[in-house]
C-alpha positions in Angstrom: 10.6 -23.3 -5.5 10.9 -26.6 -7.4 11.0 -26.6 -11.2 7.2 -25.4 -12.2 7.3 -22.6 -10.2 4.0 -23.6 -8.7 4.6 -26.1 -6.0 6.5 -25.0 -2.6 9.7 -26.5 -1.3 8.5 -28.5 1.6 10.8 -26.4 4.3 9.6 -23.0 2.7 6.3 -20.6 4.2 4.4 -19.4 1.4 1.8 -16.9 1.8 -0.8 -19.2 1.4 0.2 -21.6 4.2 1.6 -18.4 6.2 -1.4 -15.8 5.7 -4.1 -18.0 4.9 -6.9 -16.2 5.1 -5.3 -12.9 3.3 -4.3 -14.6 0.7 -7.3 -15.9 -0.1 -9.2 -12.8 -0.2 -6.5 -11.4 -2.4 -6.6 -14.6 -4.4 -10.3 -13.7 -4.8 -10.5 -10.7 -5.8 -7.8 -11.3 -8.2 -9.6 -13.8 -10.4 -13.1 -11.8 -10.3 -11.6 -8.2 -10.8 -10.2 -10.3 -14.0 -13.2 -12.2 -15.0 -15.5 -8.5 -14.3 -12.4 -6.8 -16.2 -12.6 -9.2 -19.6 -16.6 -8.8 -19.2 -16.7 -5.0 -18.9 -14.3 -4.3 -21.9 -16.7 -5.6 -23.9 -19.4 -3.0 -23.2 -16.4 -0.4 -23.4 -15.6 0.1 -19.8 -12.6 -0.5 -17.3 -13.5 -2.1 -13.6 -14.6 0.0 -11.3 -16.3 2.5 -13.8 -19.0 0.3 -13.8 -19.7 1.3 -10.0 -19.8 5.0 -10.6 -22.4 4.2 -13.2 -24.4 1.9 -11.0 -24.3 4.9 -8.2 -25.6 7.5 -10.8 -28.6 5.1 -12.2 -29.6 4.6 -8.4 -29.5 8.7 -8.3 -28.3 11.0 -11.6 -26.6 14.2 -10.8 -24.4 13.3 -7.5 -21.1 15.1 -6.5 -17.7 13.7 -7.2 -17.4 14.1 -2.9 -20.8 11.7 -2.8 -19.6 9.4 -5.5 -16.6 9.3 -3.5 -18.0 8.6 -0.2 -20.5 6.4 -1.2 -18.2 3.9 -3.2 -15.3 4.2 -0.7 -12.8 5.4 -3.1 -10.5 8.4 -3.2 -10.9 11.6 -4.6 -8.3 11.0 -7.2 -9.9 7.3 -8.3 -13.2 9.0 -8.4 -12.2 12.0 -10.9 -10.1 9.6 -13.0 -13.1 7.4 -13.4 -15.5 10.4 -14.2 -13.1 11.7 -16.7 -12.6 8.6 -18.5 -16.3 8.3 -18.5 -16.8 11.6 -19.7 -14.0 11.3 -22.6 -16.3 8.0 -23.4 -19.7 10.2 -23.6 -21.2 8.1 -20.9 -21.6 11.0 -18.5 -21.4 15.1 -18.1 -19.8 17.2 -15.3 -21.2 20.5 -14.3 -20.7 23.2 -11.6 -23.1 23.2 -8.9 -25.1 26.3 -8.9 -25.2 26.5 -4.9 -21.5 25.8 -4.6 -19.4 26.3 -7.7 -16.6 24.6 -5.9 -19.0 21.1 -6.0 -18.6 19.2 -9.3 -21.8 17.3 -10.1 -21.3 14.0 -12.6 -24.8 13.2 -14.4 -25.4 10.8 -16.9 -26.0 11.1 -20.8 -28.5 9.4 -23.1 -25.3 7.0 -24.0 -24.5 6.9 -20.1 -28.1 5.7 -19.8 -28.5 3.2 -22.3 -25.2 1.2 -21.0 -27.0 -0.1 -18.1 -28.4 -3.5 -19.8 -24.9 -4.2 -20.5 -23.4 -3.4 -17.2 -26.2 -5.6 -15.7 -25.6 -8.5 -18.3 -22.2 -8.3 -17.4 -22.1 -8.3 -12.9 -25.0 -11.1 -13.7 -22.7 -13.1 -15.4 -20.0 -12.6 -13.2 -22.4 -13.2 -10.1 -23.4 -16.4 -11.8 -19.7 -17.5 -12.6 -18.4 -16.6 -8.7 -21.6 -17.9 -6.8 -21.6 -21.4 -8.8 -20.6 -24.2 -6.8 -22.5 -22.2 -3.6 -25.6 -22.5 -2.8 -27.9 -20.0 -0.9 -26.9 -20.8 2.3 -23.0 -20.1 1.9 -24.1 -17.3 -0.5 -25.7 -15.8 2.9 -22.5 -16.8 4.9 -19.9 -15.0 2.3 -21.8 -11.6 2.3 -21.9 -11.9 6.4 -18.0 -12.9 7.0 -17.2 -10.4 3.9 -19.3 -7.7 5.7 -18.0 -8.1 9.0 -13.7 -8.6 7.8 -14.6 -5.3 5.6 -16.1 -3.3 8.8 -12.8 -4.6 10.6 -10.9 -3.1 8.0 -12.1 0.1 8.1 -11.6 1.0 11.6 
């Protein structure tokens, strides 16, 4: 690498010339998962709490196993996020009554009353990512991002 770090030596592959397309999707996500990240703290979350919450205003009282399917995420992500959201008095977690095994994740008054924020917040990120796009490569994004994720999870 030359001085700054930044620039490549002209003989040497760098993921971005290498893995192009890759690296731009990790290069992506990077910056927004930072820019949702500084946005979120503000209303008191971490990323990806926010999408638990979302799951639960669509429809209160779901499973940890439909939270789990539903947002693509692990067992193990899933309860970490409902703890730290219970800990924070944003949700509740109960035993179901058909299946005691089943533990159900509902909102509280607090858990609730969030939701202005968490929208204020993915609007403003939505606005920030989709800026210099207009609705026609808006369209495009969601379609190519659609069909690399369904390649990725065969």
């Amino acid at each position: 690498m030359k001085n700054n770090d930044r620039e490549p030596i002209d003989n040497e592959i760098s993921a971005v010339t290498q893995f192009p397309v890759s690296f731009s999707i990790f290069s992506m996500a990077r910056s927004h998962h930072r820019i949702a990240g500084q946005l979120l703290r503000e209303a008191g979350l971490y990323p990806g709490q926010e999408l638990v919450l979302m799951q639960l205003w669509h429809r209160d009282g779901q499973s940890q196993n439909s939270l789990s399917r539903s947002l693509r995420l692990d067992h193990s992500t899933i309860a970490k996020s409902v703890r730290r959201l219970e800990e924070a008095g944003l949700v509740t977690c109960s035993r179901s009554e058909e299946d005691k095994r089943v533990t159900l994740v509902s909102l509280t008054q607090a858990g609730r009353e969030i939701e202005s924020r968490v929208t204020q917040a993915w609007s403003k990120v939505e606005e920030i990512t989709t800026e210099h796009l207009n609705d026609e490569e808006k369209a495009r994004f969601v379609a190519l991002a659609k069909k690399i994720a369904a390649t990725l999870e065969k």
